[in-house]
Backbone as CSV, one residue per row, in Angstrom:
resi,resn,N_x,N_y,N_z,CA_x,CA_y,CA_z,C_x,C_y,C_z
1,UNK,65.108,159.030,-50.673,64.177,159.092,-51.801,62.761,159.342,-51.289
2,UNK,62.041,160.268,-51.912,60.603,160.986,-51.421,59.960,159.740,-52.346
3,UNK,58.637,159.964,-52.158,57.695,158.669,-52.684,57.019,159.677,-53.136
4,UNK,56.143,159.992,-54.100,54.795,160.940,-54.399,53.939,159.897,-54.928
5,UNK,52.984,160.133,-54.311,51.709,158.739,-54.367,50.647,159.604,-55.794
6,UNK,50.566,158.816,-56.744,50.251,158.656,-57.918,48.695,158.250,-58.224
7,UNK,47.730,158.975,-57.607,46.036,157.982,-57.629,45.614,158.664,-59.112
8,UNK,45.775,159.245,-59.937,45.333,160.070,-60.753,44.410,161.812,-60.769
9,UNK,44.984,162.145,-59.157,43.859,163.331,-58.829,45.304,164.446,-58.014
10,UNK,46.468,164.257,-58.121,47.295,164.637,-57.798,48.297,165.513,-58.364
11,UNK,48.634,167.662,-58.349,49.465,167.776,-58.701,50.837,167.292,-59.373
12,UNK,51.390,166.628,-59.942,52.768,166.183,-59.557,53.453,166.261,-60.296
13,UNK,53.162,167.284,-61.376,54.225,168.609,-62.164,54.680,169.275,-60.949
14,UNK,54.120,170.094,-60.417,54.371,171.200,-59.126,55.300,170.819,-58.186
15,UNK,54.597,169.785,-57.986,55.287,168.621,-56.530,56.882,168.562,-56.860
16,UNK,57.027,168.047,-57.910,58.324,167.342,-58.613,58.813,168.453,-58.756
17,UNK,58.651,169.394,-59.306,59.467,170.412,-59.771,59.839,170.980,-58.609
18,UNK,59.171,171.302,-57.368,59.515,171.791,-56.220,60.533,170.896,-55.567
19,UNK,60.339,170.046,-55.442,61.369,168.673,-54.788,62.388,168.898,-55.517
20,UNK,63.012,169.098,-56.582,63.950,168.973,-58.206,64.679,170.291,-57.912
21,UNK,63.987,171.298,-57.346,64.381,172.718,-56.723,64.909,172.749,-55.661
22,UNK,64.630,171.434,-54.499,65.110,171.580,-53.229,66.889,170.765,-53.368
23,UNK,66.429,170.113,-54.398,67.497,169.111,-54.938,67.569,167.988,-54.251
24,UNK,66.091,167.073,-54.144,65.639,166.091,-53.298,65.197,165.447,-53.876
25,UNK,66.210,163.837,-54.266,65.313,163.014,-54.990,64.253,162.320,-55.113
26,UNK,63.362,161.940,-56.309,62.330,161.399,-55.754,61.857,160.551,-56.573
27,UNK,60.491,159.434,-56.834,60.076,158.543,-57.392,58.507,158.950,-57.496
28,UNK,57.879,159.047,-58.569,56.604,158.917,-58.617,56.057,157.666,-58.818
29,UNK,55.071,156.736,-58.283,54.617,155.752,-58.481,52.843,155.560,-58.644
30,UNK,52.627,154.723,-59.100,51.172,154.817,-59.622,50.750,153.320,-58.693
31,UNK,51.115,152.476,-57.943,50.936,151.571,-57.693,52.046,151.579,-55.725
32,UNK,52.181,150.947,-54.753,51.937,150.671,-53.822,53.864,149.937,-54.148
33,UNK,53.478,148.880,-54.960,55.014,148.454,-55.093,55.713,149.159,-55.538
34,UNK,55.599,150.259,-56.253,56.520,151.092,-56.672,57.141,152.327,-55.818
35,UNK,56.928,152.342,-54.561,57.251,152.769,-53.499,57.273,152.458,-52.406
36,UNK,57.561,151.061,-52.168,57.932,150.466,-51.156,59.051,150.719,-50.367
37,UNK,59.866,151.097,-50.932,61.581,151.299,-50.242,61.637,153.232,-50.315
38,UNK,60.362,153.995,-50.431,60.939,155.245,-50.391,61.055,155.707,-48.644
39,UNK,61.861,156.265,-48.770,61.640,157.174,-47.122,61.216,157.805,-46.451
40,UNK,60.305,158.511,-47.582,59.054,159.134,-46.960,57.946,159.465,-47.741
41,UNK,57.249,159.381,-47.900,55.792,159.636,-48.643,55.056,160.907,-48.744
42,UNK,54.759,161.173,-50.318,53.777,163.052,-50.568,52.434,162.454,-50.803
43,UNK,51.411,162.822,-50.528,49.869,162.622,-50.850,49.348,163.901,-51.200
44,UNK,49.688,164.344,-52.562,49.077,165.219,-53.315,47.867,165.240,-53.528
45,UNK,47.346,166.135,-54.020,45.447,166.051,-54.411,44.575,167.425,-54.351
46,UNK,44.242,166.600,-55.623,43.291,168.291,-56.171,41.986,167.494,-57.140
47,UNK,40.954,168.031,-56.509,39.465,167.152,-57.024,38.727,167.366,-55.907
48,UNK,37.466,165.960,-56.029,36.432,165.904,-55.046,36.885,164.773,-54.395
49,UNK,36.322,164.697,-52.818,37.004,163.990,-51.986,36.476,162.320,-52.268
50,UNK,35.352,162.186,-52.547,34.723,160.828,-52.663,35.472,160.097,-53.782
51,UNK,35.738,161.199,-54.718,36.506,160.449,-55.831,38.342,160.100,-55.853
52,UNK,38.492,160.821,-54.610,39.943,160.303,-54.698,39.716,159.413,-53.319
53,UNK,38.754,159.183,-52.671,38.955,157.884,-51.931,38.992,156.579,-53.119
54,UNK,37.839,156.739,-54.103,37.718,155.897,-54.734,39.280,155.172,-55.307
55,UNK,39.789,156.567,-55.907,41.307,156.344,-56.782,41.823,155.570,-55.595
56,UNK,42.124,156.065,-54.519,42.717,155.789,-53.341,43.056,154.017,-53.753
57,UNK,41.610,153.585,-53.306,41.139,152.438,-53.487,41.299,151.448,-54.100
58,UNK,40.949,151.849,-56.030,41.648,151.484,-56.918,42.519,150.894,-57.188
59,UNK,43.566,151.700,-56.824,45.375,151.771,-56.887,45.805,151.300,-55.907
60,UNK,45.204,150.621,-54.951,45.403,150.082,-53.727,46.438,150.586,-52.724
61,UNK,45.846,151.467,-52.778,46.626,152.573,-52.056,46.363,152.686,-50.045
62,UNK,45.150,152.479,-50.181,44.608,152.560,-48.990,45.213,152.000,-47.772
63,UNK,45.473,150.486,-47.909,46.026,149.705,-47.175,47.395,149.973,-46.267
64,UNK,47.875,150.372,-48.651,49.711,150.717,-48.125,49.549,152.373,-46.787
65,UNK,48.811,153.142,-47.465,48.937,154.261,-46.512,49.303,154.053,-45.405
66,UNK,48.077,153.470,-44.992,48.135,152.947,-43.521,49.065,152.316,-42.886
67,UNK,49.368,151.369,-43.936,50.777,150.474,-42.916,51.942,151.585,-43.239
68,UNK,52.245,151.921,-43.690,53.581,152.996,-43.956,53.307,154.100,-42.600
69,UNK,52.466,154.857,-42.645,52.048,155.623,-41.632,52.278,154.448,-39.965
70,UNK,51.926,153.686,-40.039,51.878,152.929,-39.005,53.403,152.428,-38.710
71,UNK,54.554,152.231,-39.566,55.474,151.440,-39.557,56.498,152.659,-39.169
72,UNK,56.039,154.447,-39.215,56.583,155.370,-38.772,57.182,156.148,-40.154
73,UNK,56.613,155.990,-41.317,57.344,156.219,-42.487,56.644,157.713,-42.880
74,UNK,57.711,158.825,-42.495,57.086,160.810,-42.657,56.554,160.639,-43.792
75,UNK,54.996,161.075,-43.686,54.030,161.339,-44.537,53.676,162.734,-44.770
76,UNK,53.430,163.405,-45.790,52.691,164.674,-45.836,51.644,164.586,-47.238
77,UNK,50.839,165.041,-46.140,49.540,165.172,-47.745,49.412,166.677,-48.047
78,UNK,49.169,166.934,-48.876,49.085,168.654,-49.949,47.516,168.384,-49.743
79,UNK,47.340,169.893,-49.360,45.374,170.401,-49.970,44.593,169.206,-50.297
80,UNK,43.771,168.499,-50.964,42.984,167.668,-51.024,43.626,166.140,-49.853
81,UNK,44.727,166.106,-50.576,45.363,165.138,-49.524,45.709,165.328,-48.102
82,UNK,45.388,166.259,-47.731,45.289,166.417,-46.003,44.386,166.335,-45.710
83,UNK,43.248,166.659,-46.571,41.510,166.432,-45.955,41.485,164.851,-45.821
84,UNK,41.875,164.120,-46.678,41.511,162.816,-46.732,42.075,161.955,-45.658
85,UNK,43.399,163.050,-44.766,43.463,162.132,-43.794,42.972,162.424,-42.448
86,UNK,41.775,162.804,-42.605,40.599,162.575,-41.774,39.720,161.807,-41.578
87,UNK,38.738,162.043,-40.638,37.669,160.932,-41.233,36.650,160.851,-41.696
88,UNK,36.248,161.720,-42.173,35.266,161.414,-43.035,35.511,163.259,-43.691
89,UNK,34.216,163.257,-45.042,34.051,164.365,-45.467,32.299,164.457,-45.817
90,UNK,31.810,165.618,-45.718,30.580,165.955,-46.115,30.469,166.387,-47.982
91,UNK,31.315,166.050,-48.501,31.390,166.380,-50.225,30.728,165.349,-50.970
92,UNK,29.757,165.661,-51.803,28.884,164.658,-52.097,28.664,163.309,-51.448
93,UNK,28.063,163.793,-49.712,27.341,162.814,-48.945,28.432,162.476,-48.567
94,UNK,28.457,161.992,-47.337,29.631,161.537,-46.213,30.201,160.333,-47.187
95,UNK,31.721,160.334,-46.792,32.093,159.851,-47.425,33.328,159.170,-45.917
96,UNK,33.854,158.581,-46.330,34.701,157.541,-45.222,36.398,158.394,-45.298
97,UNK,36.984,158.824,-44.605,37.945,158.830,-45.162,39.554,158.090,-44.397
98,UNK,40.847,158.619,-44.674,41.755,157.751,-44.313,41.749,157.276,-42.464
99,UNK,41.109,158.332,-41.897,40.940,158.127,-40.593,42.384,158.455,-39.487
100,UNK,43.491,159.025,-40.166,44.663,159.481,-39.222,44.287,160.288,-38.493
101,UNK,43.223,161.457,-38.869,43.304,162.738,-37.848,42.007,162.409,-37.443
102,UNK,41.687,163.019,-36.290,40.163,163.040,-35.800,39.567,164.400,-36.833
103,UNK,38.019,164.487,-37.553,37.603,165.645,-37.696,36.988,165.119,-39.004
104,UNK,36.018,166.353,-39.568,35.328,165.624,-40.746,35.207,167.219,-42.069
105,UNK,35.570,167.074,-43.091,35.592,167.947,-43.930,34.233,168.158,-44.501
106,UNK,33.822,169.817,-44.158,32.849,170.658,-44.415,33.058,171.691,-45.431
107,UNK,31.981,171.795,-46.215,31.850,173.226,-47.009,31.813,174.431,-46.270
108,UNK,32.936,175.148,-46.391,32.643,176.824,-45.558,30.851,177.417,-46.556
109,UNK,30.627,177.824,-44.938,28.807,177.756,-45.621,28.611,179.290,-46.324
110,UNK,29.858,180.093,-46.406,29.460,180.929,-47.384,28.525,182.182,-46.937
111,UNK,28.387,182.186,-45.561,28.014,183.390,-44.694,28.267,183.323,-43.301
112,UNK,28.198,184.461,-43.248,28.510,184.620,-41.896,27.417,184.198,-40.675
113,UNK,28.482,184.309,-39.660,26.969,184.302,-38.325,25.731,186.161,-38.556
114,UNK,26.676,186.857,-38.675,26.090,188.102,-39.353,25.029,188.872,-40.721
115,UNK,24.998,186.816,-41.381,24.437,187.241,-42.645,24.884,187.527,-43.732
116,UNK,26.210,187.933,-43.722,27.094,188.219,-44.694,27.819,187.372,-45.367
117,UNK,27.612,187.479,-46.966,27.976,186.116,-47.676,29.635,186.895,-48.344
118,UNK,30.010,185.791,-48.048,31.495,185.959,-48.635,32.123,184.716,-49.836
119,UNK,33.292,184.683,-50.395,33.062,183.978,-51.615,34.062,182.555,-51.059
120,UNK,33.346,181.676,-51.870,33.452,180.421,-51.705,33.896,179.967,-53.030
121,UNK,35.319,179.307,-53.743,36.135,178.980,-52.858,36.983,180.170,-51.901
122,UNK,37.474,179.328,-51.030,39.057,180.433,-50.216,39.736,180.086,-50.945
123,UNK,40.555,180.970,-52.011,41.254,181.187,-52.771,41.981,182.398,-53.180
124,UNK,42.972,181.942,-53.022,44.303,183.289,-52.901,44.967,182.781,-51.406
125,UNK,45.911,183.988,-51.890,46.396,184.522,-50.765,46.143,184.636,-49.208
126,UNK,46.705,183.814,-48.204,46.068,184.175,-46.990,47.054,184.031,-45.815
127,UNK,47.327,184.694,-44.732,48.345,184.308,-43.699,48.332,183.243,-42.747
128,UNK,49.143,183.410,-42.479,49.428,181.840,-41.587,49.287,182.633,-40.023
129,UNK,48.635,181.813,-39.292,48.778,182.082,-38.169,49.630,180.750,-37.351
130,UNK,50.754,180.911,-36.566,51.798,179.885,-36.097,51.241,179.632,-34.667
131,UNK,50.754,178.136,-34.749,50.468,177.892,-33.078,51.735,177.028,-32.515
132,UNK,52.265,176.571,-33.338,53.726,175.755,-32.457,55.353,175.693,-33.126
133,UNK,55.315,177.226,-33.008,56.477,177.793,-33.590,57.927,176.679,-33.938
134,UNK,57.774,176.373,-32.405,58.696,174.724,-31.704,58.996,174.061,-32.772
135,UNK,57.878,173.431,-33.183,57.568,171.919,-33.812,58.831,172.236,-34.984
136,UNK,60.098,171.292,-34.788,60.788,171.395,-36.254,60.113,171.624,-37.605
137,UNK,59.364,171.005,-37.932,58.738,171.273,-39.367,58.286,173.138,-39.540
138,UNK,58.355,173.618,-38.618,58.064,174.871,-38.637,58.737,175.689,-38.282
139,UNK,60.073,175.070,-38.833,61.816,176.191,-38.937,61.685,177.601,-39.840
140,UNK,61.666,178.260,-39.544,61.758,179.197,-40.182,60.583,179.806,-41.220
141,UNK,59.652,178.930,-40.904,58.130,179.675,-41.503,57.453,180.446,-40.428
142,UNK,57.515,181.304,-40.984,57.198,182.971,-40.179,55.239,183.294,-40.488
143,UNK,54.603,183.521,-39.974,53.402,184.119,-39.786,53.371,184.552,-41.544
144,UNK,53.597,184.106,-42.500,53.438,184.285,-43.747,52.494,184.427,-44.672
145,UNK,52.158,184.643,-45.924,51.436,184.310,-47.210,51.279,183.105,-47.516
146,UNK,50.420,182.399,-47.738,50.620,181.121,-48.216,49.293,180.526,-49.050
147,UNK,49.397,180.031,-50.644,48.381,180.116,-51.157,47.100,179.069,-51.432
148,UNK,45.965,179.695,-50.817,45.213,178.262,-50.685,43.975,178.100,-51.724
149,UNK,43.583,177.233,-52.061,42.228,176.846,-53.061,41.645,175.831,-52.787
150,UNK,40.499,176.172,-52.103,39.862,175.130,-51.390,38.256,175.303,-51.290
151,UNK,37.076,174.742,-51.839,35.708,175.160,-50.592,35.320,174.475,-49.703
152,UNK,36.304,172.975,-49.376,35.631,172.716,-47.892,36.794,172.777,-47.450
153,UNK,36.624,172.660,-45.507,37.732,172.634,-44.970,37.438,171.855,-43.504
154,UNK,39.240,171.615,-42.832,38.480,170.810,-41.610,38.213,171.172,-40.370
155,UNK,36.813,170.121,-39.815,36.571,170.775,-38.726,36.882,169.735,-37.864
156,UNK,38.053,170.361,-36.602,38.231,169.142,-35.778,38.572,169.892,-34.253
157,UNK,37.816,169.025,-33.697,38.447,169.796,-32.181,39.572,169.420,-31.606
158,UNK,39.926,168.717,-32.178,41.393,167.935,-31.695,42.991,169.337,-32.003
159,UNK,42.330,170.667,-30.885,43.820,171.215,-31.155,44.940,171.150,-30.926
160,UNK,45.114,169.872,-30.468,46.519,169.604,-30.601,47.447,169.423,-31.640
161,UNK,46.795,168.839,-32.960,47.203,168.571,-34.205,47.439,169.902,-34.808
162,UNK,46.902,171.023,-34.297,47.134,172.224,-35.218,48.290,173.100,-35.011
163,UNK,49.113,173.023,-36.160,50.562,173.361,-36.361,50.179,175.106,-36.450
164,UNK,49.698,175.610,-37.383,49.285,176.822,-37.789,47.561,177.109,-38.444
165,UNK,47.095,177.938,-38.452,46.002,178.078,-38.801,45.910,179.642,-40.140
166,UNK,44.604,179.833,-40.482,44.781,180.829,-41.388,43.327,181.336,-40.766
167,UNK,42.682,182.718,-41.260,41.467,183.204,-41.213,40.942,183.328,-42.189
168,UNK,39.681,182.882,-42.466,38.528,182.912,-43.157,37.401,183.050,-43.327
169,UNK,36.976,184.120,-42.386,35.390,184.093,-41.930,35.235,182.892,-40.700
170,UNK,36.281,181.750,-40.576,36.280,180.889,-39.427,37.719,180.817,-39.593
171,UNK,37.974,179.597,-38.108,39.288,179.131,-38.335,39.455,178.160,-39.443
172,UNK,40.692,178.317,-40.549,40.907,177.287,-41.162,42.101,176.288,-40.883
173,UNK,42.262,175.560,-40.282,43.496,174.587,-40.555,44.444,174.577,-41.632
174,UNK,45.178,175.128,-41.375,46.336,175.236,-42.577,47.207,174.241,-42.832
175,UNK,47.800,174.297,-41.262,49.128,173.006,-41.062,48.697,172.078,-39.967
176,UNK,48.875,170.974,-40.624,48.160,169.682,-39.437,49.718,168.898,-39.384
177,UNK,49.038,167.985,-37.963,50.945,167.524,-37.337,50.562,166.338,-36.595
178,UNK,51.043,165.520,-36.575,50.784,164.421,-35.374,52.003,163.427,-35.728
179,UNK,52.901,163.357,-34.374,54.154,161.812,-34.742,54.643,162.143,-36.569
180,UNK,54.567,161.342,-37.409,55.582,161.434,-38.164,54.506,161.886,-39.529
181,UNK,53.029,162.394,-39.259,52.493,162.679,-40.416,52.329,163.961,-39.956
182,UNK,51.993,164.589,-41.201,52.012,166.256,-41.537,51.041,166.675,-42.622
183,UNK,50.563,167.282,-43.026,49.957,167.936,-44.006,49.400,169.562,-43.911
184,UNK,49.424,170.150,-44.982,48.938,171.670,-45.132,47.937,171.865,-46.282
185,UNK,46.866,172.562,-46.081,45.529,172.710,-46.806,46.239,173.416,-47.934
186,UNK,46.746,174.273,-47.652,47.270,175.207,-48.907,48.583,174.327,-49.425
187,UNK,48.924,174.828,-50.922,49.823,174.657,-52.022,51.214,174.834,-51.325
188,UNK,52.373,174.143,-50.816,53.326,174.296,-50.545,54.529,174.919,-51.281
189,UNK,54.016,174.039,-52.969,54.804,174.215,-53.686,54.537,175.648,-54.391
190,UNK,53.046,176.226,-54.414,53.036,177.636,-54.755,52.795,178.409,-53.795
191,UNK,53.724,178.326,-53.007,53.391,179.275,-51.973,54.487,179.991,-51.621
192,UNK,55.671,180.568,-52.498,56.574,181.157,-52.028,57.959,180.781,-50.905
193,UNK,58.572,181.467,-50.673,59.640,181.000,-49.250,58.900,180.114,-48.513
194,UNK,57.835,180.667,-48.282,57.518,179.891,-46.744,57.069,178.773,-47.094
195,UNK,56.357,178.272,-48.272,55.884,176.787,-48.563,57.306,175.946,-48.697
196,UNK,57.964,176.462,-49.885,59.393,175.727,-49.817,59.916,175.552,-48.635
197,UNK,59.757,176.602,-47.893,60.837,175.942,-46.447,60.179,175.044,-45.667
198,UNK,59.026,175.179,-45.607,57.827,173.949,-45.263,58.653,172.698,-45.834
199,UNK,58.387,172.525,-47.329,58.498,171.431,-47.513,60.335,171.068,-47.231
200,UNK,61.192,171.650,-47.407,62.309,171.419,-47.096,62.514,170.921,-45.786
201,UNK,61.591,171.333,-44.882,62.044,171.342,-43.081,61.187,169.343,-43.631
202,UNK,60.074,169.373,-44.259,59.506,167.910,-44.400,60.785,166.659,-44.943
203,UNK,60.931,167.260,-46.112,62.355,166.374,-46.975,63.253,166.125,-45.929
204,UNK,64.046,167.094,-45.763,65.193,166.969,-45.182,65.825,166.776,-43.946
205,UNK,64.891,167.216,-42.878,64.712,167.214,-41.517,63.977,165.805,-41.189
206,UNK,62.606,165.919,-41.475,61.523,164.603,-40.403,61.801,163.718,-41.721
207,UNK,62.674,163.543,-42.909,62.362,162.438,-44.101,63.795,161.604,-43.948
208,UNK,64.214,162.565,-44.303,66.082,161.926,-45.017,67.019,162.288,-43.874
209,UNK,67.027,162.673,-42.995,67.973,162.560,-42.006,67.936,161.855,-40.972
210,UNK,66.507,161.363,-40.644,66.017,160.910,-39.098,65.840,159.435,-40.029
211,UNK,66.188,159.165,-41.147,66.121,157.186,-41.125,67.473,157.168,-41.700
């Protein structure tokens, strides 16, 4: 059973329906006890980052993250929810965030080193560039399309965590990886073959087979 964490800033029409497609059951919960016994955990999210720490917070969510992540329980956060598991963000004034990955979420500044202004958000369509073909979670996702909507993104020097990347006037972090957490900046669930098999290699591979 998948967990999809419930703060109020979270896809989870999309989510569900994609999971419901893979034919992978799952539980939405709005609260911490209501997913205690799942097997692996989604951290959806679409908004501003200060305000879904807040929800985070709220819903007492924060805590559980952490110990679940800590206790080895496969996590993946979607687009807003992969930024947050960083540490901090620059979106209305630094803001604190979950602290799993090293790196801090920035506004792409919308020009170039050249002067040249390009449009802000990155939105649409964009390819994947594959840095660790290896890594199971990245069975069969090929150098692909994959669709992102975003205007900040992260900056971390820590490349070891970087599964795949995309281009954008800079590097963007697409797919982040470390031990049993995962996340991708872009939409998994609208992103064609290659997001689905993403999330399938997540479900079924690092979720429901390995506990």
């Amino acid at each position: 059973m998948i967990g999809i964490i419930d703060y109020g800033m979270g896809n989870l029409f999309s989510v569900s329906k994609a999971l419901e497609r893979l034919e992978v059951d799952y539980i939405i919960g709005d609260h911490p006890d209501m997913l205690e016994d799942a097997q692996a955990l989604i951290l959806p999210g679409v908004g501003a980052f200060p305000d879904a720490m807040k929800a985070l917070k709220e819903h007492g969510f924060i805590k559980f993250i952490h110990k679940k992540i800590e206790e080895g329980v496969p996590f993946y956060g979607i687009c807003l929810g992969m930024q947050l598991l960083f540490e901090a963000s620059e979106e209305g004034g630094e803001t604190e965030g979950l602290g799993i990955f090293p790196g801090t979420i920035r506004r792409f500044e919308g020009k170039t080193a050249e002067g040249k202004t390009y449009k802000v958000p990155h939105m649409g369509w964009n390819q994947l560039e594959i840095h660790k073909p290896d890594h199971f979670v990245m069975e069969n996702v090929g150098e692909e399309y994959v669709y992102f909507v975003h205007s900040y993104v992260v900056d971390t020097k820590d490349e070891s965590i970087l599964l795949a990347t995309a281009d954008y006037h800079q590097q963007v972090p697409a797919i982040v990886g470390k031990g049993n957490v995962m996340a991708s900046q872009f939409h998994p669930e609208k992103s064609g073959r290659a997001g689905m098999q993403l999330l399938d290699n997540f479900c079924k591979r690092m979720a429901l087979e390995s506990r």
